[in-house]
PDB file as gemmi writes it, atoms N, CA and C in Angstrom:
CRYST1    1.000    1.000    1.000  90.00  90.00  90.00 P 1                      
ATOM      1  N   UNK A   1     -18.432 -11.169 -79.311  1.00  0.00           N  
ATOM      2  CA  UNK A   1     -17.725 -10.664 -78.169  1.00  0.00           C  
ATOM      3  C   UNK A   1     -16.645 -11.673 -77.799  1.00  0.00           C  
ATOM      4  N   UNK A   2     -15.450 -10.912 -77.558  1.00  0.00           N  
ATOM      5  CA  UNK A   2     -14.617 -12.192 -77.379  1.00  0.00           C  
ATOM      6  C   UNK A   2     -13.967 -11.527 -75.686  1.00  0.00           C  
ATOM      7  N   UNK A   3     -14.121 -12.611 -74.675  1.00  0.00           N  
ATOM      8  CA  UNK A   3     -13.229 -12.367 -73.578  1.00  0.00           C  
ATOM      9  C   UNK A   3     -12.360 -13.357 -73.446  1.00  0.00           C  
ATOM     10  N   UNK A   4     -10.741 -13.208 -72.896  1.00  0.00           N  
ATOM     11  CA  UNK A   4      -9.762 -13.427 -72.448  1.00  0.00           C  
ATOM     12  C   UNK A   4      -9.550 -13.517 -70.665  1.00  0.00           C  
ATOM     13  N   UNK A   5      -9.662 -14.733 -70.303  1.00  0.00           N  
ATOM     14  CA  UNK A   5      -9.099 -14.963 -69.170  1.00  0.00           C  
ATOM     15  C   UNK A   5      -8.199 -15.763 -68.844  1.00  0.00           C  
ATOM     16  N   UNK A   6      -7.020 -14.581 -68.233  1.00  0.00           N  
ATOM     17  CA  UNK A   6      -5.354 -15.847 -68.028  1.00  0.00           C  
ATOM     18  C   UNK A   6      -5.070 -15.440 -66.839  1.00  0.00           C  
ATOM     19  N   UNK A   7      -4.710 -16.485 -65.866  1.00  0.00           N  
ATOM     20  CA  UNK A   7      -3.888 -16.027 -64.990  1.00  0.00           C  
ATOM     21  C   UNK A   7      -2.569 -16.443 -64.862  1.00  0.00           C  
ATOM     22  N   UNK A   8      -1.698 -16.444 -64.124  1.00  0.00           N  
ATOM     23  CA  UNK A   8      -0.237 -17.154 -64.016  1.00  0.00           C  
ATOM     24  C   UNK A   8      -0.161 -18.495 -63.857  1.00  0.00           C  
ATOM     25  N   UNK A   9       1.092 -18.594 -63.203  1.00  0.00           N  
ATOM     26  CA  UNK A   9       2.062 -20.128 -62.989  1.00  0.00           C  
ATOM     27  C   UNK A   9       0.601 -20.561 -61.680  1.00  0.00           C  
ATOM     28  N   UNK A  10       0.594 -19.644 -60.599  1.00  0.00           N  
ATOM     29  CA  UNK A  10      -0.038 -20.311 -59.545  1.00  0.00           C  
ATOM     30  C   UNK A  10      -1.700 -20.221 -59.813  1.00  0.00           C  
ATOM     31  N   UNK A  11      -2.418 -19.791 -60.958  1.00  0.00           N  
ATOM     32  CA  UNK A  11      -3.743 -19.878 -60.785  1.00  0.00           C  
ATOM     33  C   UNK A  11      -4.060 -21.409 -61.544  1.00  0.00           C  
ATOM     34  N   UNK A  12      -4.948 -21.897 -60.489  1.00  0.00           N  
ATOM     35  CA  UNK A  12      -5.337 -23.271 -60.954  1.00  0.00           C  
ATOM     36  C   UNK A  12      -6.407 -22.970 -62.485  1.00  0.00           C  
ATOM     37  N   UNK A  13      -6.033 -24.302 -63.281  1.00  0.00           N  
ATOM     38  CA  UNK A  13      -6.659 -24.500 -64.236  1.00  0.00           C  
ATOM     39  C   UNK A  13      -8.429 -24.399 -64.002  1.00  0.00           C  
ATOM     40  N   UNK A  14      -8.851 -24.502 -63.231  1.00  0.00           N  
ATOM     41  CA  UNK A  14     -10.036 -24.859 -62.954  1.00  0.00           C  
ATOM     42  C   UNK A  14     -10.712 -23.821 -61.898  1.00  0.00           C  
ATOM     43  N   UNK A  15      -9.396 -22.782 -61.787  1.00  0.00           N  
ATOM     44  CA  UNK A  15     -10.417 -21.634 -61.469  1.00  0.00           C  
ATOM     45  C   UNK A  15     -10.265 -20.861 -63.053  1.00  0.00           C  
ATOM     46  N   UNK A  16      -9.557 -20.760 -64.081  1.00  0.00           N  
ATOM     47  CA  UNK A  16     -10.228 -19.797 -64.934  1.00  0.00           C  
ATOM     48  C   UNK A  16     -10.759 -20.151 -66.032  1.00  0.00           C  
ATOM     49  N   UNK A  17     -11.215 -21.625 -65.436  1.00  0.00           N  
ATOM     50  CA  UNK A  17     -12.304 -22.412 -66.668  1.00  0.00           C  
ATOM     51  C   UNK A  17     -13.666 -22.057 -65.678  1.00  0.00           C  
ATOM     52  N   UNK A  18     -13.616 -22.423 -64.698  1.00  0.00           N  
ATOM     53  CA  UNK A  18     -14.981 -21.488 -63.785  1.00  0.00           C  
ATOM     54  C   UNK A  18     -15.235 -20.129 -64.163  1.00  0.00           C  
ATOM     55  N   UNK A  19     -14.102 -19.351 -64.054  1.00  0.00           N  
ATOM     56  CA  UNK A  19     -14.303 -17.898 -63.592  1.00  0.00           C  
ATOM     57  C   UNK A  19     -14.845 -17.531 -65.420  1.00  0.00           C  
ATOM     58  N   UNK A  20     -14.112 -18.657 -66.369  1.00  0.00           N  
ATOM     59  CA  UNK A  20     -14.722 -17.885 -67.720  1.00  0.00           C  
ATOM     60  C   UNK A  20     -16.251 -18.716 -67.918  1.00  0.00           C  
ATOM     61  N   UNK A  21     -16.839 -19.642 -67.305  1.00  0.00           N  
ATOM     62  CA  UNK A  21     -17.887 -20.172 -67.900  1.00  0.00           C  
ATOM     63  C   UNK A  21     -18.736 -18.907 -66.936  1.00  0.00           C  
ATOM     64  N   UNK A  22     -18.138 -18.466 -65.790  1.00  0.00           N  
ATOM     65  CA  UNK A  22     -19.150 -17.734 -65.476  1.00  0.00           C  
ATOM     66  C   UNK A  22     -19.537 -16.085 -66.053  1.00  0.00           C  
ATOM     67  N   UNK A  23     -18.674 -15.635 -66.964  1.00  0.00           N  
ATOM     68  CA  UNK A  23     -18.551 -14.785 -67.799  1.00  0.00           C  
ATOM     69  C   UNK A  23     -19.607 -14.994 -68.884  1.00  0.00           C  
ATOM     70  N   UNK A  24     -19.706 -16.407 -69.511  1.00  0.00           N  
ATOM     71  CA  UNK A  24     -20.389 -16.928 -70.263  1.00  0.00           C  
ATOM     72  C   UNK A  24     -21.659 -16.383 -69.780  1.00  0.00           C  
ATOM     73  N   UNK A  25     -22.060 -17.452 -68.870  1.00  0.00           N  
ATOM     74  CA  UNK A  25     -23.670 -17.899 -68.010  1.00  0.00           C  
ATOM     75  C   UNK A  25     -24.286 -16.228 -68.201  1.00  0.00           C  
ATOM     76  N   UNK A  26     -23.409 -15.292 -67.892  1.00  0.00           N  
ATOM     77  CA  UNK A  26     -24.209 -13.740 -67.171  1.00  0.00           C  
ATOM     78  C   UNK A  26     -23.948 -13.327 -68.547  1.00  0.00           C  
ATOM     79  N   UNK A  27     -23.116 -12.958 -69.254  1.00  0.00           N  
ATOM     80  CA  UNK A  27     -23.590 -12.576 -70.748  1.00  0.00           C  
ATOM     81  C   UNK A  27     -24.603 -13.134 -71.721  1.00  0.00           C  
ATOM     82  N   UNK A  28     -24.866 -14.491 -71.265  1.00  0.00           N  
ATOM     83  CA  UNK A  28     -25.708 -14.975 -72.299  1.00  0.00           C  
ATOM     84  C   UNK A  28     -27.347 -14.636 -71.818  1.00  0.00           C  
ATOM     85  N   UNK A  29     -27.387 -14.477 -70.057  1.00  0.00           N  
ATOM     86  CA  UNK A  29     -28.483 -14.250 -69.701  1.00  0.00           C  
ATOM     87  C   UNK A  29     -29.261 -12.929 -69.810  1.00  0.00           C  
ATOM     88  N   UNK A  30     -27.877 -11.732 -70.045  1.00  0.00           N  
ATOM     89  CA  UNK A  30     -28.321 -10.586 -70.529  1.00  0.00           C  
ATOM     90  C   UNK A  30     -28.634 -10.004 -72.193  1.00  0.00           C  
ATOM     91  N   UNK A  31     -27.840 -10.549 -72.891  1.00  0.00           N  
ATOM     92  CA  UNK A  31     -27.300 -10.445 -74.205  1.00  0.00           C  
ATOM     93  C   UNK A  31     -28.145 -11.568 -74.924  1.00  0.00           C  
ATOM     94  N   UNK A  32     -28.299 -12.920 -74.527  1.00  0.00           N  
ATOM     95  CA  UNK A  32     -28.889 -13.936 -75.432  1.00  0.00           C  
ATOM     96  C   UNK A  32     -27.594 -14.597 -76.210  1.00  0.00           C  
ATOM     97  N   UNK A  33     -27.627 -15.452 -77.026  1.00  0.00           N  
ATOM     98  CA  UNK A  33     -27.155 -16.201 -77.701  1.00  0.00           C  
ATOM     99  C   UNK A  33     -26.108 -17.020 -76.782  1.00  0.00           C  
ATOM    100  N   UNK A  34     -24.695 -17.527 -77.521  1.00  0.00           N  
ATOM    101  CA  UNK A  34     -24.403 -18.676 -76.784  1.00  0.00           C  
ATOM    102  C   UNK A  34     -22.690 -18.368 -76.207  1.00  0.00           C  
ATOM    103  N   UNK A  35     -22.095 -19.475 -75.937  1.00  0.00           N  
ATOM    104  CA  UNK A  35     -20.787 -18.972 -75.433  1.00  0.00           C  
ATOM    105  C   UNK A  35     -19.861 -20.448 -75.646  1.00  0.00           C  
ATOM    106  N   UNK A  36     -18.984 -20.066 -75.699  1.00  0.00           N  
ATOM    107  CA  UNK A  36     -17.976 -21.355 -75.817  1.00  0.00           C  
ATOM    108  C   UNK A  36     -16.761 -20.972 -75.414  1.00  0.00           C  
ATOM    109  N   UNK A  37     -15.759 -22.114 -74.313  1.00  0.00           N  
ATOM    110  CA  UNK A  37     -14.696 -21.944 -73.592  1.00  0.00           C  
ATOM    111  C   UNK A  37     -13.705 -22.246 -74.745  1.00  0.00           C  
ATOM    112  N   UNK A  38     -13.113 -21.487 -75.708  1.00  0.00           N  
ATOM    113  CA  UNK A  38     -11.680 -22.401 -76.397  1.00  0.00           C  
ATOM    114  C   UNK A  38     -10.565 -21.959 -75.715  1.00  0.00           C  
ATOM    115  N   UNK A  39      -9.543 -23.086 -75.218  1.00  0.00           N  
ATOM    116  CA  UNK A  39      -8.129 -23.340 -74.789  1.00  0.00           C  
ATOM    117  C   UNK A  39      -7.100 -23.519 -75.893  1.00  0.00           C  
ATOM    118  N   UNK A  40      -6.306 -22.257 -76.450  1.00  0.00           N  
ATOM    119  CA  UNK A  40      -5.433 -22.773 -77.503  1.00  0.00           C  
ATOM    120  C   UNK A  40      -4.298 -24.078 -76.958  1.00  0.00           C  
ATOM    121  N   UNK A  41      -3.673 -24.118 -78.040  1.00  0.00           N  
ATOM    122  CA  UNK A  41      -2.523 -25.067 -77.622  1.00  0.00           C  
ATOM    123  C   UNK A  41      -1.226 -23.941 -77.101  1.00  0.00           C  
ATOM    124  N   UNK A  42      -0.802 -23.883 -75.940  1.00  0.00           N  
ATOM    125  CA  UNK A  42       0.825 -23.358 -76.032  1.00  0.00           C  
ATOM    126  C   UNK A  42       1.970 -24.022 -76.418  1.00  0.00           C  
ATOM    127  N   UNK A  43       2.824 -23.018 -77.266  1.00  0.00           N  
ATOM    128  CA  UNK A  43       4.339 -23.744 -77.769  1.00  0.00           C  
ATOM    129  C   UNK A  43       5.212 -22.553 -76.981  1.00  0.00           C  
ATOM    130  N   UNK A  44       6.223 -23.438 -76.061  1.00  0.00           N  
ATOM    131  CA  UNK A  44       7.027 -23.126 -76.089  1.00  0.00           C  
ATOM    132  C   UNK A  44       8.280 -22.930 -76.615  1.00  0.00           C  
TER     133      UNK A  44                                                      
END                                                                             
């Protein structure tokens, strides 16, 4: 399962590293297995 969470210029970094670990936590507690946050690199 793969989810995508982005927000803009004004959403802090550290709400959609929260908002995705908590995506994680509740899928893994229903579903089982594991989860991992990857951050690509951006090029402008």
């Amino acid at each position: 399962m793969i989810d995508i969470v982005q927000g803009n210029a004004a959403t802090p970094d550290k709400l959609l590293t929260e908002t995705a670990q908590k995506i994680i936590n509740t899928t893994t507690k229903y579903c089982g297995g594991t989860g991992h946050i990857v951050v690509p690199e951006v090029i402008f």
